[in-house]
Legacy VTK file of the C-alpha trace (Angstrom):
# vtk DataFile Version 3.0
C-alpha trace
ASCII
DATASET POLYDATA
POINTS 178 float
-116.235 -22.393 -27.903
-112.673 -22.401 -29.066
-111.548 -20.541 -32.199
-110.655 -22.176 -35.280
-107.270 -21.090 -36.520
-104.705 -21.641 -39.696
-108.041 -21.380 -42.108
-108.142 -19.460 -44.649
-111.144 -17.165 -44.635
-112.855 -15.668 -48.240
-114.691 -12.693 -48.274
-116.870 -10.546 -50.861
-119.024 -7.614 -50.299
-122.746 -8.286 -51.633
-124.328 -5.580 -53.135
-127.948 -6.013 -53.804
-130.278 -3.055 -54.433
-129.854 -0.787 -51.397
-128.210 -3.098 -48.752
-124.136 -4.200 -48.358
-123.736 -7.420 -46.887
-120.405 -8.583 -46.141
-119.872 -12.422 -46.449
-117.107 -15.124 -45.529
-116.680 -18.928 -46.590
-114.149 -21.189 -45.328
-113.252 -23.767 -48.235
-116.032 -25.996 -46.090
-118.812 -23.573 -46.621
-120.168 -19.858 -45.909
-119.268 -19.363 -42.226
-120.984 -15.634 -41.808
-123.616 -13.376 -43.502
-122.789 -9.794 -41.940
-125.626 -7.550 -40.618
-126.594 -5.625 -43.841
-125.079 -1.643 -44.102
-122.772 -2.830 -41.637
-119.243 -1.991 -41.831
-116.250 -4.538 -42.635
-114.934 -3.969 -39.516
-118.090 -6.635 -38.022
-116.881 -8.911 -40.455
-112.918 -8.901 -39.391
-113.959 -8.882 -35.624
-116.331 -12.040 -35.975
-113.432 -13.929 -37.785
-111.065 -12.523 -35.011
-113.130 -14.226 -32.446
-114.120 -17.698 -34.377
-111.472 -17.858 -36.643
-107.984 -16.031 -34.851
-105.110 -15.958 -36.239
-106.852 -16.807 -39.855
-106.198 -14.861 -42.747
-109.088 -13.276 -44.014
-108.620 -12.707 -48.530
-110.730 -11.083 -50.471
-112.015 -13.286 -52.549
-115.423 -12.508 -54.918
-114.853 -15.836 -57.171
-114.474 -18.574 -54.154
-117.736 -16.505 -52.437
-119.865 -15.821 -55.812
-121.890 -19.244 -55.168
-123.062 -17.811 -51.726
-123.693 -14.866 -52.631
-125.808 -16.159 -55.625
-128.111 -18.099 -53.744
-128.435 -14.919 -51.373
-129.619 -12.794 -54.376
-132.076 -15.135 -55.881
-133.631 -15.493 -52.259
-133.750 -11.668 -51.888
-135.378 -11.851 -55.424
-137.841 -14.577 -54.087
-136.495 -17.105 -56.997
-134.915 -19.212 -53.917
-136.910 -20.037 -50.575
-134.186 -22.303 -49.197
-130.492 -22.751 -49.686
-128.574 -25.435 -51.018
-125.060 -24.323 -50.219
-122.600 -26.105 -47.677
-122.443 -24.114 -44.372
-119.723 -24.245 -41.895
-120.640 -22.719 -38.554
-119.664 -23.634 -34.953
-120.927 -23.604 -31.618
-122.131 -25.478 -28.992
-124.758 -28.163 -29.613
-127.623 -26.396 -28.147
-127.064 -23.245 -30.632
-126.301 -25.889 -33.219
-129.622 -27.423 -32.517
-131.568 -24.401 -32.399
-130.081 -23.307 -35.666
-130.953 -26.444 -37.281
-134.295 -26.039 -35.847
-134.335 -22.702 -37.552
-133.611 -24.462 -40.791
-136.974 -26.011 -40.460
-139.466 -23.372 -40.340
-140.766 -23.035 -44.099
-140.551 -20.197 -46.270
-143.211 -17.469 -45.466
-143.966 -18.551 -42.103
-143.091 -18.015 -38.477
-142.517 -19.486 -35.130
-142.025 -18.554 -31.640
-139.358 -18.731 -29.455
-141.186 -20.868 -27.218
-141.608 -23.512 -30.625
-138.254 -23.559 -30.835
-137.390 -24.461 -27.550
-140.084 -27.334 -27.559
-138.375 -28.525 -31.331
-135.619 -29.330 -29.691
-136.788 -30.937 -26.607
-135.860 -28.267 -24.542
-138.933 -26.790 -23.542
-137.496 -24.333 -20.637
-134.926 -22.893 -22.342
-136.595 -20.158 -24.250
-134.204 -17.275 -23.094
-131.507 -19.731 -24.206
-132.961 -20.690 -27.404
-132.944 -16.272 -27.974
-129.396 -15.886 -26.875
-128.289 -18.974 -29.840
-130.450 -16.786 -32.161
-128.814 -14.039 -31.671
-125.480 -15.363 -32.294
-126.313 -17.196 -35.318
-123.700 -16.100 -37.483
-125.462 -16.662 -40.859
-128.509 -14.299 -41.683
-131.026 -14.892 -43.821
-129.623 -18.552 -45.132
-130.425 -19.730 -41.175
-133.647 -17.866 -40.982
-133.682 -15.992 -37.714
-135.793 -13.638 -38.728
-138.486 -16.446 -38.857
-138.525 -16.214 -35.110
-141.202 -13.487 -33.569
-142.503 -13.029 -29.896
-145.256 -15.318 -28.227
-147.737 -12.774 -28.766
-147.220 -12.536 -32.387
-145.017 -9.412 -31.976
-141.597 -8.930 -33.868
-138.918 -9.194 -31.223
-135.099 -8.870 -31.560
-133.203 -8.953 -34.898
-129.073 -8.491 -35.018
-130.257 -6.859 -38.674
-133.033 -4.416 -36.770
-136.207 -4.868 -37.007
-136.700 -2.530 -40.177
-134.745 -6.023 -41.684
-136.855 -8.831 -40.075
-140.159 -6.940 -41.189
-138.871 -6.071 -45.077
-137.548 -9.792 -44.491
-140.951 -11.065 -43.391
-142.896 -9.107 -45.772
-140.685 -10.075 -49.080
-141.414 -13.972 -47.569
-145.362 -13.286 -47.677
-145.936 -11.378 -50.831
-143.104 -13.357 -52.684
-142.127 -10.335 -54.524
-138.749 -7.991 -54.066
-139.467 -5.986 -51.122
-138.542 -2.009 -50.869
-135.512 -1.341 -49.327
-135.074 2.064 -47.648
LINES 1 179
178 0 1 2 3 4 5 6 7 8 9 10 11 12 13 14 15 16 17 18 19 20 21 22 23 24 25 26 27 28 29 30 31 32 33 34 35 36 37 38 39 40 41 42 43 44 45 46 47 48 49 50 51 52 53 54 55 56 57 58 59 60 61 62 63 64 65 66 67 68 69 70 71 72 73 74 75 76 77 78 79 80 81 82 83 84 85 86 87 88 89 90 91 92 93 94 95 96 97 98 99 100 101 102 103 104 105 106 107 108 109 110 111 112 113 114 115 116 117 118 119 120 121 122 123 124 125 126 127 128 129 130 131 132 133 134 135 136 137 138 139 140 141 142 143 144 145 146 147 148 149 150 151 152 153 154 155 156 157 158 159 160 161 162 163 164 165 166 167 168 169 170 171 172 173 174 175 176 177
């Protein structure tokens, strides 16, 4: 996958009860949702890579509308997003995140349902690795995703983030955040 460049990337820092989540928007659409608590510093290098050579402005005004929708879905006002995205990759990941897209609000789905979603029914271990580089939590709901056997598997957040992420989807009330 080849970097975009000359794009000017927007970035705010979300602050919502306990967690910092650093965001970025192209003037197409949110392009990343950092891991939350995380430092700045995974922000800058994930533009570095996608986006090199692109200057990255702080910008809360131009990112308010993403980060918006992110609060009312942490308050459990929003169960899916209406905002314009604008991620890359290849078109496997692509379809896998659209697939992602899918899976309602409150409920879950294996790797393995994934990978049969998109006609793909072999690629499981694929279908993990374009998981794990979806670049936008929580709007493209990886944490939706959980082990064959019903058990929570990998999260770039940490699990202590898919299962407060899980749990806030079932009860539909503001989870505790630690």
């Amino acid at each position: 996958m080849n970097a975009k460049t000359d794009q000017t990337i927007y970035w705010t820092l979300l602050v919502h009860e306990n967690w910092r989540i650093y965001l970025a928007a192209t003037s197409k659409g949110l392009c990343f949702v950092g891991t939350p608590n995380q430092p700045l510093e995974e922000m800058r290098e994930w533009v570095e890579k996608h986006f090199s050579g692109s200057p990255l402005v702080q910008d809360d005004e131009k990112v308010q509308p993403y980060a918006a929708e992110l609060i009312e879905f942490f308050q459990c006002i929003r169960k899916s997003f209406s905002i314009p995205f604008d991620v890359s990759g290849t078109p496997f990941q692509l379809a896998v995140w659209n697939a992602l897209r899918e899976i309602p609000y409150g409920q879950t789905s294996t790797y393995s349902d994934i990978a049969l979603r998109i006609q793909k029914p072999a690629a499981v271990r694929a279908v993990g690795a374009a998981i794990g580089a979806n670049p936008v939590l929580f709007t493209v709901p990886c944490h939706r995703v959980i082990g064959k056997n019903g058990s929570l598997t990998g999260y770039r957040g940490g699990l202590d983030v898919k299962t407060k992420l899980l749990q806030l989807e079932k009860s539909e009330g503001s989870p505790t955040y630690a």
